[in-house]
N, C-alpha and C positions, 0 to 999 in steps of 0.2 A: 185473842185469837178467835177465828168464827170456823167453823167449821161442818160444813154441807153435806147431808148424806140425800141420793138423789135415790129416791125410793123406788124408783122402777128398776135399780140395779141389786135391788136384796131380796133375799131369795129366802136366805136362811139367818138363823142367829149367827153361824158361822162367817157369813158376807158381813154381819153389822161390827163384829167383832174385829176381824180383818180392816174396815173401813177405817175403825175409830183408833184402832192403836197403833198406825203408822202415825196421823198427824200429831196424835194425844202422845207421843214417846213410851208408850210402854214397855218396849223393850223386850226380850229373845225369852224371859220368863214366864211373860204373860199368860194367867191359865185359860185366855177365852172362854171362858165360862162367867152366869152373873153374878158367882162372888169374888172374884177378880175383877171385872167390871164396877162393882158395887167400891171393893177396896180400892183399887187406881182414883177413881173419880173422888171418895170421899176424900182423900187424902195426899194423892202424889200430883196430880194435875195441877201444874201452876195458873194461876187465873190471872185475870178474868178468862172464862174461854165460852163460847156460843154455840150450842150444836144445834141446827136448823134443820130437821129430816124433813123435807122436800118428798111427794108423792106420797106421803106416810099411806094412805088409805090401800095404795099401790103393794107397799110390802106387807101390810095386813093382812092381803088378800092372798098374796103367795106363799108368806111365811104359817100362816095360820091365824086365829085370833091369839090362841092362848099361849103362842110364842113371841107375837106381837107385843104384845100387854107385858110381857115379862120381863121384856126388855125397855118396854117404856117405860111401865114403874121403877125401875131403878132408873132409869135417867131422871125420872119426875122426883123422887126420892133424894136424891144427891144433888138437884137445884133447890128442892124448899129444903136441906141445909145452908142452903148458902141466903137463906133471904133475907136473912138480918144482919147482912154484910152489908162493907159499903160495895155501890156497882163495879166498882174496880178490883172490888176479892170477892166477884161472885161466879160462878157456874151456872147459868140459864139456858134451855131447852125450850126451842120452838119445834110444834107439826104443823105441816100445811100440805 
């Protein structure tokens, strides 16, 4: 599954949060918060899946740096778990 966050539409951690856990199935419990994000992704997301944040420099700019980054390292965080998979049971994260 690939899955494109188009970064001139995030504003907030709230927008990234909303973005990701329609496609990702998170479900009506979901805490939208990054340890909720941190636990779905290490654990419940079936793989392979590809999340490409598209504009990123875009929602850096809106969201702040130091909400930016907070939300990237856990995305960066839960792909280099997966790096000694094979590519078919992994989780990998592109910015551009």
């Amino acid at each position: 599954m690939r899955i494109t966050i188009d970064g001139a539409h995030i504003g907030s951690q709230a927008d990234l949060h909303r973005v990701l856990s329609g496609p990702l199935d998170f479900g009506p419990y979901y805490g939208h918060n990054l340890s909720a994000l941190w636990d779905r992704l290490s654990t419940d997301v079936e793989r392979p899946v590809e999340i490409v944040w598209e504009n990123a420099a875009v929602s850096r700019g809106r969201m702040g740096y130091e909400a930016f980054e907070a939300i990237a390292s856990v995305l960066v965080r839960a792909a280099a778990e997966d790096e000694s998979n094979a590519p078919h049971e992994r989780l990998t994260v592109r910015f551009t």
